[in-house]
NUTILO-119601 format. One record per residue (C-alpha): x, y, z. Coordinates in steps of 0.2 Angstrom, whole numbers. Example, Ala and Ser with C-alpha at 12.3 -4.5 7.8 and 13.67 -1.06 7.14 Angstrom:
BEGIN
{X = 62&Y = -22&Z = 39}
{X = 68&Y = -5&Z = 36}
***
This chain:
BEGIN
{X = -391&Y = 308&Z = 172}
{X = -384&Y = 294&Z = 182}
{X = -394&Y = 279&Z = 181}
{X = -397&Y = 272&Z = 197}
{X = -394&Y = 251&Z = 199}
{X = -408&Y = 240&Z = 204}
{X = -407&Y = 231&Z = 220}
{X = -403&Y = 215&Z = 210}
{X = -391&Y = 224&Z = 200}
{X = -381&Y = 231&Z = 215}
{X = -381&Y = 213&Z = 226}
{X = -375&Y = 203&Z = 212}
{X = -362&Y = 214&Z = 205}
{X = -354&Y = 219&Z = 220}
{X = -354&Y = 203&Z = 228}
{X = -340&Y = 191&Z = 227}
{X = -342&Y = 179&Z = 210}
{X = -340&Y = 162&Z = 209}
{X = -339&Y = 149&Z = 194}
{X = -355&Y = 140&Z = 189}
{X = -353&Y = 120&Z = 188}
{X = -366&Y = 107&Z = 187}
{X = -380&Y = 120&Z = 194}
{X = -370&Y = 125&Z = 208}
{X = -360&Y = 141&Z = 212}
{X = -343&Y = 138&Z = 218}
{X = -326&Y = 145&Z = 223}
{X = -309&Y = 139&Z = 215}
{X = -303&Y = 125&Z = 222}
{X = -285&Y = 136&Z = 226}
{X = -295&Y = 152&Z = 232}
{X = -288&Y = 162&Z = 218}
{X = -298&Y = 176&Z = 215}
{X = -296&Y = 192&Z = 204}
{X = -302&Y = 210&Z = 205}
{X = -315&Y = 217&Z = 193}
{X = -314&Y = 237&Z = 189}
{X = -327&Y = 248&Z = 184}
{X = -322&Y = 257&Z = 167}
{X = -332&Y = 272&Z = 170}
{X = -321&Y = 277&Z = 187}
{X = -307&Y = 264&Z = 187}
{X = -311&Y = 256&Z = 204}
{X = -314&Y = 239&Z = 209}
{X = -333&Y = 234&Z = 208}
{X = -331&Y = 216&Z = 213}
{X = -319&Y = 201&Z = 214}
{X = -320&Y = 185&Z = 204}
{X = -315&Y = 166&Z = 207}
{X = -302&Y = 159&Z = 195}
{X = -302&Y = 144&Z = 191}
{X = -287&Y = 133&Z = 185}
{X = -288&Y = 115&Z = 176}
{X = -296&Y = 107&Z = 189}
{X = -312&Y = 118&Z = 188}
{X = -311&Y = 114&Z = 170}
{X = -311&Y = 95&Z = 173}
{X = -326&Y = 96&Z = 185}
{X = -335&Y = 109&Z = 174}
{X = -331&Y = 95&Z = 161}
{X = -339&Y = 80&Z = 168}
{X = -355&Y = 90&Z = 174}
{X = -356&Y = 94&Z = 154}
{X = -352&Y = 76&Z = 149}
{X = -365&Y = 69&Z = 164}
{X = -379&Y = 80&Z = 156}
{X = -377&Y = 78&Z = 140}
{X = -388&Y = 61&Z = 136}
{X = -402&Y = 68&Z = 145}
{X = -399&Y = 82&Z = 136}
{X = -397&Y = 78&Z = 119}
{X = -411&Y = 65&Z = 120}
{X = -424&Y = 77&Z = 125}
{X = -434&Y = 84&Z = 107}
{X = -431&Y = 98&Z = 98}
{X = -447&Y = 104&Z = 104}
{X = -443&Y = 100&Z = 122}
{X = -428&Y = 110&Z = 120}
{X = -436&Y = 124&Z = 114}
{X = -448&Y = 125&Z = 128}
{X = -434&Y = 128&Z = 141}
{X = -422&Y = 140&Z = 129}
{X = -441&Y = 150&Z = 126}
{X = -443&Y = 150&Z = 146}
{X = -423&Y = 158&Z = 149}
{X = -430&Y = 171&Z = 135}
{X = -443&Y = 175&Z = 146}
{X = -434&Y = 175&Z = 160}
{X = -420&Y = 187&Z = 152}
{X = -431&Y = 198&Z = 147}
{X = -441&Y = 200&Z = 166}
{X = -423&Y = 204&Z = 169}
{X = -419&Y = 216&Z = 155}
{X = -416&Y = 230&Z = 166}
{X = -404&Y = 223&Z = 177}
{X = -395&Y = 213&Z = 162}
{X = -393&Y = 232&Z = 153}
{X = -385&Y = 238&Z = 171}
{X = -374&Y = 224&Z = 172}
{X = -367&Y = 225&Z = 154}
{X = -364&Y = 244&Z = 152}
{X = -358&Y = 242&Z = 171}
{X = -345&Y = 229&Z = 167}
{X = -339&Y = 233&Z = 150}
{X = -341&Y = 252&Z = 150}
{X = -352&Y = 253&Z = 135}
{X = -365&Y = 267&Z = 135}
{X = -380&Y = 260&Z = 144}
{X = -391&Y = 268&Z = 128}
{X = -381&Y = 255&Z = 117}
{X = -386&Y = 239&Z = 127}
{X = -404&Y = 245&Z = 127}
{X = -406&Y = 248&Z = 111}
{X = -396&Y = 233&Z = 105}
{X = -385&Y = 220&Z = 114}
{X = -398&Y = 215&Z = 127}
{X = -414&Y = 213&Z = 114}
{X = -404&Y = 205&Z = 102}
{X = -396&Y = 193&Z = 113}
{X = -415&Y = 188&Z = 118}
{X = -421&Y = 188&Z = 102}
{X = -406&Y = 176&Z = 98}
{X = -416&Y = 161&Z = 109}
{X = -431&Y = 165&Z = 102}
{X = -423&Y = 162&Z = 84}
{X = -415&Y = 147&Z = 87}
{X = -429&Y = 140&Z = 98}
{X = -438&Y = 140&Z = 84}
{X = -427&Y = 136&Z = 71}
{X = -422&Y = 118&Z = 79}
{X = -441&Y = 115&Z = 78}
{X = -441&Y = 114&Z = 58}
{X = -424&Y = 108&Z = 55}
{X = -424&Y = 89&Z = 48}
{X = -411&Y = 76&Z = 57}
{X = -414&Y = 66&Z = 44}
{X = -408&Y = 67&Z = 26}
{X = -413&Y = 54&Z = 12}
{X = -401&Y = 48&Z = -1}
{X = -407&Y = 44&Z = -18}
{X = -398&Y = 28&Z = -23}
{X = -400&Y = 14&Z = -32}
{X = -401&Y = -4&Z = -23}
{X = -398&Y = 7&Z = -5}
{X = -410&Y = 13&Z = 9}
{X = -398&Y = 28&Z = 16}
{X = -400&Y = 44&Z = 26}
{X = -390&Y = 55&Z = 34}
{X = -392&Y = 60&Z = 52}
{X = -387&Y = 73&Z = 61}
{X = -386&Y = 73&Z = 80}
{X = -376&Y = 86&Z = 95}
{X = -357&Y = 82&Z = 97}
{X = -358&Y = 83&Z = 117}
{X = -347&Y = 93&Z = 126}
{X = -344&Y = 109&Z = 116}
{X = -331&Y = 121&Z = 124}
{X = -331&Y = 141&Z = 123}
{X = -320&Y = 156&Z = 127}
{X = -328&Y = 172&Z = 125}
{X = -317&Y = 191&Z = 123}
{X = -324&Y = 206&Z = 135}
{X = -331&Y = 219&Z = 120}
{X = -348&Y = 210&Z = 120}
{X = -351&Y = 196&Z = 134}
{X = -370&Y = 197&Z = 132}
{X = -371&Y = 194&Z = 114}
{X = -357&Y = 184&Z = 110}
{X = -364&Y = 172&Z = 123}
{X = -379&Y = 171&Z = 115}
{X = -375&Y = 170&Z = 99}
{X = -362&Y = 155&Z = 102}
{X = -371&Y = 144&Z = 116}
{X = -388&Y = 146&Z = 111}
{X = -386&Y = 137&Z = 94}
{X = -379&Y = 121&Z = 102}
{X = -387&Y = 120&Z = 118}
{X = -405&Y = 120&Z = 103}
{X = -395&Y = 108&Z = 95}
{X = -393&Y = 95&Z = 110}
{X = -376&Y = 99&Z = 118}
{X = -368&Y = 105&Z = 134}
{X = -358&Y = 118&Z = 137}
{X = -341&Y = 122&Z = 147}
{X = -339&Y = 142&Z = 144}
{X = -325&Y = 153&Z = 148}
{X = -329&Y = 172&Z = 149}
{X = -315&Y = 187&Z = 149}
{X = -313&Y = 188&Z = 167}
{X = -311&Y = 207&Z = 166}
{X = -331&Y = 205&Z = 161}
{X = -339&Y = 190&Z = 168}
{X = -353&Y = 197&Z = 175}
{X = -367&Y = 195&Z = 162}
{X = -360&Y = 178&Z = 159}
{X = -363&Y = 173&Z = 178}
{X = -379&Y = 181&Z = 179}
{X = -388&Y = 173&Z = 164}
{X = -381&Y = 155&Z = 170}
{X = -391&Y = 162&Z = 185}
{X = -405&Y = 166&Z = 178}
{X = -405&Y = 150&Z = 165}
{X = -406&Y = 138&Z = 181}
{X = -420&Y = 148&Z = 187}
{X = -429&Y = 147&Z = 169}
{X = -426&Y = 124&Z = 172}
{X = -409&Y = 122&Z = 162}
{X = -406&Y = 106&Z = 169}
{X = -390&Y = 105&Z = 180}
{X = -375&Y = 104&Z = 169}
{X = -379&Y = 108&Z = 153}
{X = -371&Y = 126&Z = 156}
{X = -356&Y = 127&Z = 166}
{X = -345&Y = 142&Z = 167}
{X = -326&Y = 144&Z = 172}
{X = -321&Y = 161&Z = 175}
{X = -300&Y = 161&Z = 173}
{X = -284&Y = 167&Z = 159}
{X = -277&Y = 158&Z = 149}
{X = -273&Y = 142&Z = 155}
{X = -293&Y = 140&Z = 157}
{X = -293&Y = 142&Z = 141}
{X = -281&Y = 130&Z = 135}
{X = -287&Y = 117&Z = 146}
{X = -302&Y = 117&Z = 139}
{X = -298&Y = 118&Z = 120}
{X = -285&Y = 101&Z = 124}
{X = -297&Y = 92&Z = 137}
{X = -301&Y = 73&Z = 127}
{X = -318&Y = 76&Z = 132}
{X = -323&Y = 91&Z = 125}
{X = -328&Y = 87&Z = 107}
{X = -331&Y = 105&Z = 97}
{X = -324&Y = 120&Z = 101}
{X = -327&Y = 139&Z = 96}
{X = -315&Y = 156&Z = 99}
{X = -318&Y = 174&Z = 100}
{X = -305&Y = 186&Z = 100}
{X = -288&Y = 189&Z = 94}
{X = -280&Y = 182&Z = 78}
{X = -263&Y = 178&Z = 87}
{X = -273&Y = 166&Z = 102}
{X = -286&Y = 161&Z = 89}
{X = -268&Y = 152&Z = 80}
{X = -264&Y = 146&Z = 96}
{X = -281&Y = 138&Z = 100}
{X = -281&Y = 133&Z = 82}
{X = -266&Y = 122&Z = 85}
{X = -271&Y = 114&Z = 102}
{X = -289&Y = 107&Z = 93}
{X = -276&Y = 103&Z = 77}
{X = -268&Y = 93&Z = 88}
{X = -285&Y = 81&Z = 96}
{X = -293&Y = 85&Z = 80}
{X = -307&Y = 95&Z = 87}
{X = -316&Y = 105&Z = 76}
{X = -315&Y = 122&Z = 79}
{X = -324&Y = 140&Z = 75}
{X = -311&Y = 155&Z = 74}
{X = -321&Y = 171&Z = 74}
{X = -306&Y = 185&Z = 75}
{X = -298&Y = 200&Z = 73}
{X = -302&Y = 214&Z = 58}
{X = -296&Y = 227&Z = 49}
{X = -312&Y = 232&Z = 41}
{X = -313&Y = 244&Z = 27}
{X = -326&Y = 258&Z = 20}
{X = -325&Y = 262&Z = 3}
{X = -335&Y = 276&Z = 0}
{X = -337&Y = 285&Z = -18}
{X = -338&Y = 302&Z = -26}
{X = -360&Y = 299&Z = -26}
{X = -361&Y = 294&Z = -10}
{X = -375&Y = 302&Z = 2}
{X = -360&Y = 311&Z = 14}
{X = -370&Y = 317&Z = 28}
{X = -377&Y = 300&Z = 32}
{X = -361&Y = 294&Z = 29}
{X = -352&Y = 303&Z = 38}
{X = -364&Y = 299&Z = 53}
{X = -362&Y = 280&Z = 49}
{X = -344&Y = 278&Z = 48}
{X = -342&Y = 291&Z = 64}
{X = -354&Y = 279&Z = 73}
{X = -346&Y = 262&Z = 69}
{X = -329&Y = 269&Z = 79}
{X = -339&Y = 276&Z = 92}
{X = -351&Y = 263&Z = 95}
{X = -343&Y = 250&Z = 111}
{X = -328&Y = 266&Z = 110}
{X = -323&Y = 255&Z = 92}
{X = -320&Y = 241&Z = 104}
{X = -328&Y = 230&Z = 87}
{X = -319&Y = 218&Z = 76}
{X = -331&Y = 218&Z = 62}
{X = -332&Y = 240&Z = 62}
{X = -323&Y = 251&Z = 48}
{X = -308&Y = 257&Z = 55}
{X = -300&Y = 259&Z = 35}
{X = -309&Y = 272&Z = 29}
{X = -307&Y = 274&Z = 9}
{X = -315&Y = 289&Z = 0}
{X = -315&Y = 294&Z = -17}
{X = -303&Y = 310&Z = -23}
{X = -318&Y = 321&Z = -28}
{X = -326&Y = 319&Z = -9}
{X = -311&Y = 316&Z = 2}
{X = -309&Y = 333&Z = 8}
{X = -328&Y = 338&Z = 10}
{X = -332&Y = 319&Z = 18}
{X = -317&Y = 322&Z = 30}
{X = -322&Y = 338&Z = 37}
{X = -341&Y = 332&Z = 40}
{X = -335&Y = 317&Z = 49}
{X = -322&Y = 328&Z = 61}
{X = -336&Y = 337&Z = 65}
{X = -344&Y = 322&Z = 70}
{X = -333&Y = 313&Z = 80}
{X = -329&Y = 331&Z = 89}
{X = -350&Y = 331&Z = 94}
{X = -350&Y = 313&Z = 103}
{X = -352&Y = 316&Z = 121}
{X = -340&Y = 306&Z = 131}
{X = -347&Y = 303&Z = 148}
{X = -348&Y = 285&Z = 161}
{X = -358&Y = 269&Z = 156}
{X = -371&Y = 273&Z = 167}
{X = -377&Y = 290&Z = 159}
{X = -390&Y = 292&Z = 147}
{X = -383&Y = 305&Z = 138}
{X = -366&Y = 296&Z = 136}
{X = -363&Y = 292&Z = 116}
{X = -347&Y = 284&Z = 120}
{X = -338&Y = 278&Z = 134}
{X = -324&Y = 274&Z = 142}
{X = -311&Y = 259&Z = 136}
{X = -316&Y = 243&Z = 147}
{X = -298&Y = 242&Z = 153}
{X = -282&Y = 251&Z = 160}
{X = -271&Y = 237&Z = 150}
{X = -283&Y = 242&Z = 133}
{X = -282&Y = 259&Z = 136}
{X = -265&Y = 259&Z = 138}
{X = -260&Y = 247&Z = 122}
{X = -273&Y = 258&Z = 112}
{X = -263&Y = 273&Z = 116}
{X = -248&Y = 268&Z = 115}
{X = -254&Y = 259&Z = 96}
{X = -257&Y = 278&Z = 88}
{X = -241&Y = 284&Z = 96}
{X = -232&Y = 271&Z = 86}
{X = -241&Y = 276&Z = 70}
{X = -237&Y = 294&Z = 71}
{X = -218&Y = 290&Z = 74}
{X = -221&Y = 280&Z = 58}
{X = -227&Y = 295&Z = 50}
{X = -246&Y = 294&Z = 51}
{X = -254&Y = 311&Z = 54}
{X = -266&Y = 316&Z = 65}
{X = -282&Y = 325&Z = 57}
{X = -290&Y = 320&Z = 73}
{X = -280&Y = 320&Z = 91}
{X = -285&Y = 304&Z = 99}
{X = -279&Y = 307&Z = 117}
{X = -284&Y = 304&Z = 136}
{X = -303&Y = 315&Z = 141}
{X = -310&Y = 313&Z = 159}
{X = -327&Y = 318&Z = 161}
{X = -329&Y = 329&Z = 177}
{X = -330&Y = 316&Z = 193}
{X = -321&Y = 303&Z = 182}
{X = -303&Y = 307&Z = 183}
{X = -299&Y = 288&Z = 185}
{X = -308&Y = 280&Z = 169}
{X = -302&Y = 274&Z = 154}
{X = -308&Y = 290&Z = 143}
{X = -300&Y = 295&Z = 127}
{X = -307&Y = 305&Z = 113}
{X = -313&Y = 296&Z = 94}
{X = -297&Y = 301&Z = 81}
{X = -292&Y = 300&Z = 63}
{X = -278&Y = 300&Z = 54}
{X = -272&Y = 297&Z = 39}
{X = -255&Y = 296&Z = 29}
{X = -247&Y = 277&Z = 21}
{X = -257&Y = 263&Z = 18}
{X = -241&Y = 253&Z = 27}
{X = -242&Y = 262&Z = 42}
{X = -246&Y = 252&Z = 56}
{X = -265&Y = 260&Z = 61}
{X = -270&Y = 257&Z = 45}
{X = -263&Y = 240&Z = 42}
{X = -265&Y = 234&Z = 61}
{X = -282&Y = 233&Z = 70}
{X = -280&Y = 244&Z = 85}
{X = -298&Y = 241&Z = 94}
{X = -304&Y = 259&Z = 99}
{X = -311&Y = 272&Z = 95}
{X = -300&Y = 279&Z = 79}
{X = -299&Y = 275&Z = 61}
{X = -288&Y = 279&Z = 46}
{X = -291&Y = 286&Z = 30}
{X = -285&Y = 285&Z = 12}
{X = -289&Y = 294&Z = -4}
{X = -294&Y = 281&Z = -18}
{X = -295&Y = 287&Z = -36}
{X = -306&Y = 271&Z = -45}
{X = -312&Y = 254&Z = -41}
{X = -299&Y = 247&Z = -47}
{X = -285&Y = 255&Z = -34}
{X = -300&Y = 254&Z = -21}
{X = -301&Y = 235&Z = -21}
{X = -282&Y = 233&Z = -23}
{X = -282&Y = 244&Z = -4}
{X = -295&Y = 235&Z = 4}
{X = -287&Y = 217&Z = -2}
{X = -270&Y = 223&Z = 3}
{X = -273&Y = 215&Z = 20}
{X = -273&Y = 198&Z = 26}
{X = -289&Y = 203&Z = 37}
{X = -307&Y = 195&Z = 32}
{X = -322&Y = 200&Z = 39}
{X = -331&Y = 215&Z = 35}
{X = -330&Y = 229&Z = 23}
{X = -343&Y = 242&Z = 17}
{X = -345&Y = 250&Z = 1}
{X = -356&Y = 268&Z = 0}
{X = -362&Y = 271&Z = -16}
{X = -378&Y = 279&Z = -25}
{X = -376&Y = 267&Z = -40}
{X = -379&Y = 250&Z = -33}
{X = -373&Y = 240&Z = -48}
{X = -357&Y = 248&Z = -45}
{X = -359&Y = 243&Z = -25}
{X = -362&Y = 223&Z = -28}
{X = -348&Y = 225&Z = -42}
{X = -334&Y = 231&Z = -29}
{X = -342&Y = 221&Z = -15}
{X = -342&Y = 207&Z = -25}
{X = -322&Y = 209&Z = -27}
{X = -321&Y = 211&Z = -8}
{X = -311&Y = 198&Z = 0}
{X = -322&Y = 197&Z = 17}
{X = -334&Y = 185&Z = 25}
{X = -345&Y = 201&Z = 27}
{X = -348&Y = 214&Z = 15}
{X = -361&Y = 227&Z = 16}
{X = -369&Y = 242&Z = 6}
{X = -371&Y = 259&Z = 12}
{X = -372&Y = 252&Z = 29}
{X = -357&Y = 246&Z = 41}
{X = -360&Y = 232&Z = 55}
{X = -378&Y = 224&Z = 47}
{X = -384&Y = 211&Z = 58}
{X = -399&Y = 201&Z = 57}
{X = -406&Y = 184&Z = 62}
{X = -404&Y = 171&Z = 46}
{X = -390&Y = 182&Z = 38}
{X = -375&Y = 171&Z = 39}
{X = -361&Y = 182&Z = 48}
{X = -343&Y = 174&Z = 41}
{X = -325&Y = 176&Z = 42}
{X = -309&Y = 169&Z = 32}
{X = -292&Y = 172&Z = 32}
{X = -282&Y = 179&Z = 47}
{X = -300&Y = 186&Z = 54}
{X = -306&Y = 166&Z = 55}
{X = -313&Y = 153&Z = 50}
{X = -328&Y = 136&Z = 53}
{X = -342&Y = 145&Z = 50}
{X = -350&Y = 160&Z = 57}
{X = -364&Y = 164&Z = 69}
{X = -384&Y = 171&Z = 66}
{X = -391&Y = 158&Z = 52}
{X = -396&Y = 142&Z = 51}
{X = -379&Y = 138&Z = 46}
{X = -374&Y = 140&Z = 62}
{X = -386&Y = 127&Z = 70}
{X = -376&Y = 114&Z = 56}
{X = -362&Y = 118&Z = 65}
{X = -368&Y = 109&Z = 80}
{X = -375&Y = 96&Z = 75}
{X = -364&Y = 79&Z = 68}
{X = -366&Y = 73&Z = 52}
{X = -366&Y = 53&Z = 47}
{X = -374&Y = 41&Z = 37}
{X = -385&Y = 26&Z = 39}
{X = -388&Y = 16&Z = 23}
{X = -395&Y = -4&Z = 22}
{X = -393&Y = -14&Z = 5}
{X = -408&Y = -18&Z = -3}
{X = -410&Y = -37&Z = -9}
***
């Protein structure tokens, strides 16, 4: 069944959207707008302003206007105000479900049951965590009173991909607004929506004027903020090749920078394994957001003595999940949240079948009835060289590639064949034999008998080509945005 939208839901996302600078909502300064389409039918739902550098430079001084107001408030002061948007978040959960699985495509069932609760619960965690973490460090040394301090950096600048607006806004802004900076924020502008609404609601909640600012635009947005002087820490989602590219404009102003990127993430699954719940698991992580996930296990690896029987439960799987628009309740996947998406993701398993790969699974274009014009396409597998380029390459959708493995040995080799480093999984009833390969893993995440673990206080990570300065859900994370230094006094 259809959900129906709430009147809030259905003023705010089919009205005209403007960017949000120093608490005020506002058009681009050119009039340049940009329509936003509806996955689910493939029609336009709304338009968006698009900003240029100028909105950047504007967004900019309203960040670096609030910041000492900002950052001189307490800890406890802050907390109070992030703890009154969580409430106000969650008075709005309803609409804030609508408007994600609207704009992205997900199945609303999945932004119920996690992105919009565990975006809240985000404030709540580091609300509290600012609260009992010491700005004050004491140096035993002889003949020297010394300390070190740590205070916000000012402006911190962000730009944010379109699999998970919600979350990745939270995850990102909530740390270092706890911490005492402002924000200048750049959303997908193919899914700005829960971006524009939560600055909404956040000026409602009493976030002082400035401290959030968002710039709807492409990438020249992006780079303006990344090279602006002003703008003294930055942090990137999305894509390893514009995570280089961002990479190099903060090299050059010597910004610090968090790269959390692209993955190839791999599933190693031996002959003991429980295979009906992994079969479920690993069938889920490609179908949950339609695999449009960097961390899931699109490399699937199971052991000789399973392969066969594992791959049939988990066809049987994937050929069970009901495709079906955003909105619907009985939906367990959903449509890709863009026609350019769709298309590349397409066009990616066409390009490893004339490389040889085969199909155990057809992934190919499915339209629900009444939804000829959506982004549909059915979950697929394939298998065949571990050189082919859906097994090396990260394709984003709803498909993965599977390899036969004889031992731990060649296992590990596979997995750390890539230059990829973000998450793997290993599925195994012998856990010494899990932490052993896991601990051989090269990943910033690796889990056991479980794929895509999240959880407030464990650090989430990523090296090599999938990224690099730190992570996000820890107190690690709350570090990042605070500045280190030292202030020491001889003693006579």
């Amino acid at each position: 069944m259809l959900t129906t939208l709430t009147e809030t839901v259905d003023r705010f996302a089919h009205s005209p959207l403007l960017h949000t600078i120093g608490g005020k909502s506002m058009p681009s300064r050119d009039g340049a707008v940009q329509d936003i389409y509806d996955p689910s039918t493939g029609a336009v739902l709304t338009s968006v302003a698009i900003g240029a550098a100028i909105e950047v430079d504007m967004a900019v001084a309203a960040a670096e206007a609030a910041f000492p107001a900002w950052a001189r408030s307490s800890p406890v002061e802050r907390a109070v105000v992030l703890h009154r948007i969580a409430d106000t978040l969650e008075k709005h959960a309803t609409d804030l479900i609508q408007i994600e699985s609207l704009d992205v495509g997900k199945a609303i069932v999945n932004s119920e049951s996690f992105d919009i609760p565990f975006g809240v619960a985000c404030i709540r965690y580091f609300a509290e965590l600012v609260q009992h973490t010491p700005m004050d460090t004491p140096l035993a040394l002889p003949n020297i009173d010394a300390r070190t301090h740590r205070a916000p950096y000012g402006v911190c600048g962000f730009i944010f991909p379109w699999n998970f607006p919600f979350d990745l806004l939270m995850w990102n802004i909530v740390p270092a607004l706890a911490a005492g900076n402002t924000v200048v924020i750049k959303p997908s502008s193919l899914t700005p929506l829960s971006t524009l609404f939560v600055a909404k609601l956040a000026r409602d909640a009493g976030l002082p004027d400035g401290v959030m600012n968002v710039v709807v635009g492409g990438g020249a947005v992006g780079r303006a903020i990344c090279g602006h002087p002003s703008v003294k820490r930055m942090s990137f989602t999305g894509s390893t090749e514009v995570g280089k590219e961002i990479g190099e404009i903060c090299g050059k102003n010597l910004i610090p920078v968090k790269l959390e990127l692209g993955g190839k993430g791999a599933a190693v699954v031996f002959d003991d394994a429980d295979l009906d719940a992994t079969a479920t698991q690993l069938a889920g992580a490609i179908t949950f957001n339609t695999g449009q996930v960097c961390c899931t296990a699109t490399r699937w690896l199971f052991q000789e003595g399973v392969h066969d029987a594992l791959v049939a439960k988990v066809i049987a799987v994937l050929k069970a999940t009901r495709l079906g628009p955003a909105l619907d309740r009985d939906t367990q996947m959903g449509p890709l949240t863009s026609k350019v998406h769709y298309d590349r993701v397409l066009a990616h398993l066409a390009k490893g079948k004339a490389q040889g790969a085969e199909a155990l699974l057809e992934g190919k274009e499915a339209h629900p009835a009444g939804f000829e014009r959506g982004y549909y396409m059915t979950p697929s597998l394939m298998t065949g060289a571990p050189e082919n380029v859906c097994c090396s390459e990260e394709i984003f959708g709803p498909s993965a590639f599977v390899l036969k493995f004889k031992n731990e040995n060649e296992a590990v080799r596979l997995v750390n064949s890539l230059s990829y480093g973000l998450a793997n999984s290993v599925w195994s009833a012998d856990l010494s034999r899990a932490n052993r390969v896991a601990e051989q893993l090269v990943a910033g995440n690796n889990w056991i008998n479980a794929h895509n673990v999240f959880a407030y206080g464990l650090p989430y990570r990523a090296i090599n080509l999938s990224g690099l300065g730190g992570g996000v859900n820890s107190p690690d994370t709350l570090l990042d945005y605070l500045r280190p230094f030292t202030i020491a006094r001889p003693l006579a």
